[in-house]
C-alpha positions in Angstrom: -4.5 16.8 8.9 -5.5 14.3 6.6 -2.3 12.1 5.1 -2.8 11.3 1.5 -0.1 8.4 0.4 0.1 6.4 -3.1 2.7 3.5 -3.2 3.7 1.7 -6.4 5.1 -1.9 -6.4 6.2 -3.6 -9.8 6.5 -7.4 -8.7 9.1 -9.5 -10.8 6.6 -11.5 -13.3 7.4 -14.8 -11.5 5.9 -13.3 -8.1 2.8 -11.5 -9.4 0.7 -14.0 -7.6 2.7 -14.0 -3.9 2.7 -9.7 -4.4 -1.3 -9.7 -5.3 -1.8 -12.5 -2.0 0.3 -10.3 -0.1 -1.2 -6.8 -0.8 -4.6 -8.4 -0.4 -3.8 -9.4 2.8 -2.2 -5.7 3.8 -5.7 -4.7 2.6 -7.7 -7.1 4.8 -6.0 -6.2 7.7 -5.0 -2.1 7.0 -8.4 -1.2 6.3 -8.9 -2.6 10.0 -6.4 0.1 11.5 -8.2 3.1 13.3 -6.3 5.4 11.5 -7.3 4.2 8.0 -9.8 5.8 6.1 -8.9 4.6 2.6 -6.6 1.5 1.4 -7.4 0.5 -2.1 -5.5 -1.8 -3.8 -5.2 -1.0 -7.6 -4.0 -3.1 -11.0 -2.5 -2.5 -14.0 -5.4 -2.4 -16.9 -2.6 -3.5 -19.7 -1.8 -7.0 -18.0 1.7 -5.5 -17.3 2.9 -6.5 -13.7 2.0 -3.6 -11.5 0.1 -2.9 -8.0 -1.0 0.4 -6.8 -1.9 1.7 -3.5 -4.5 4.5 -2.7 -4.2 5.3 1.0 -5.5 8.3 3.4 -4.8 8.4 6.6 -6.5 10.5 9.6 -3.0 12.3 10.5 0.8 11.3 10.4 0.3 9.5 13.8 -2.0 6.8 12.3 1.0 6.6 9.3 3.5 6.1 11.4 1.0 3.2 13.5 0.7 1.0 10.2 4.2 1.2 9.4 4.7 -0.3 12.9 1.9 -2.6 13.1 2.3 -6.4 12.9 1.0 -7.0 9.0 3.0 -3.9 7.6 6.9 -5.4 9.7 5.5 -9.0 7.8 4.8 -7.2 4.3 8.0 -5.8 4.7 9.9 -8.9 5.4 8.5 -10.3 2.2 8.1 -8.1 -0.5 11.6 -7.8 -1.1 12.6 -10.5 -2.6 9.7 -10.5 -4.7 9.6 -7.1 -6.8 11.7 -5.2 -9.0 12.8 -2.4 -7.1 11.5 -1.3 -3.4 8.0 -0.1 -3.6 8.0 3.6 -4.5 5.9 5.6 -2.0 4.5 9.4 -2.5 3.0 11.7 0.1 0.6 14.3 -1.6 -1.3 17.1 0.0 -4.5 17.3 -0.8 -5.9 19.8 -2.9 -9.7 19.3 -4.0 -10.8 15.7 -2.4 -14.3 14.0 -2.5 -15.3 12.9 0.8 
């Protein structure tokens, strides 16, 4: 079953730039994964500091691969230090989704 997932990162305004390199690079290399079928990255239209992620997944198997890959454990190790608060991550069921 499809694994629909949206994260939300609020970077602390003096690491906007290291959080946007970072989730670029999770981007780069997640859309990669077998698993994947959707990783997009998403911005804040008002300027504020903000990063969204838009992710689907073929099942919870391919979840649980990223979250153990290589570039995930290095995110991980970063983006601490660099937001607000930990990244907020919700799982949703889909209900009526475009292919």
């Amino acid at each position: 079953m499809t694994v629909y997932l949206f994260a939300s990162i609020t970077p602390k305004p003096e690491h906007v730039a290291e959080v946007e390199t970072l989730m670029r690079d999770m981007v780069s290399h997640t859309r990669k994964e077998p698993g994947n079928l959707r990783y997009d990255l998403l911005r804040r239209a008002d300027g504020a500091p903000g990063f969204y992620l838009y992710e689907t997944y073929v099942d919870e198997a391919a979840v649980q691969a990223h979250r153990e890959s290589a570039h995930f454990v290095a995110y991980r190790a970063k983006i601490g230090a660099w937001v607000t608060e930990p990244p907020e991550v919700k799982l949703l069921k889909g209900v009526d989704v475009a292919d």
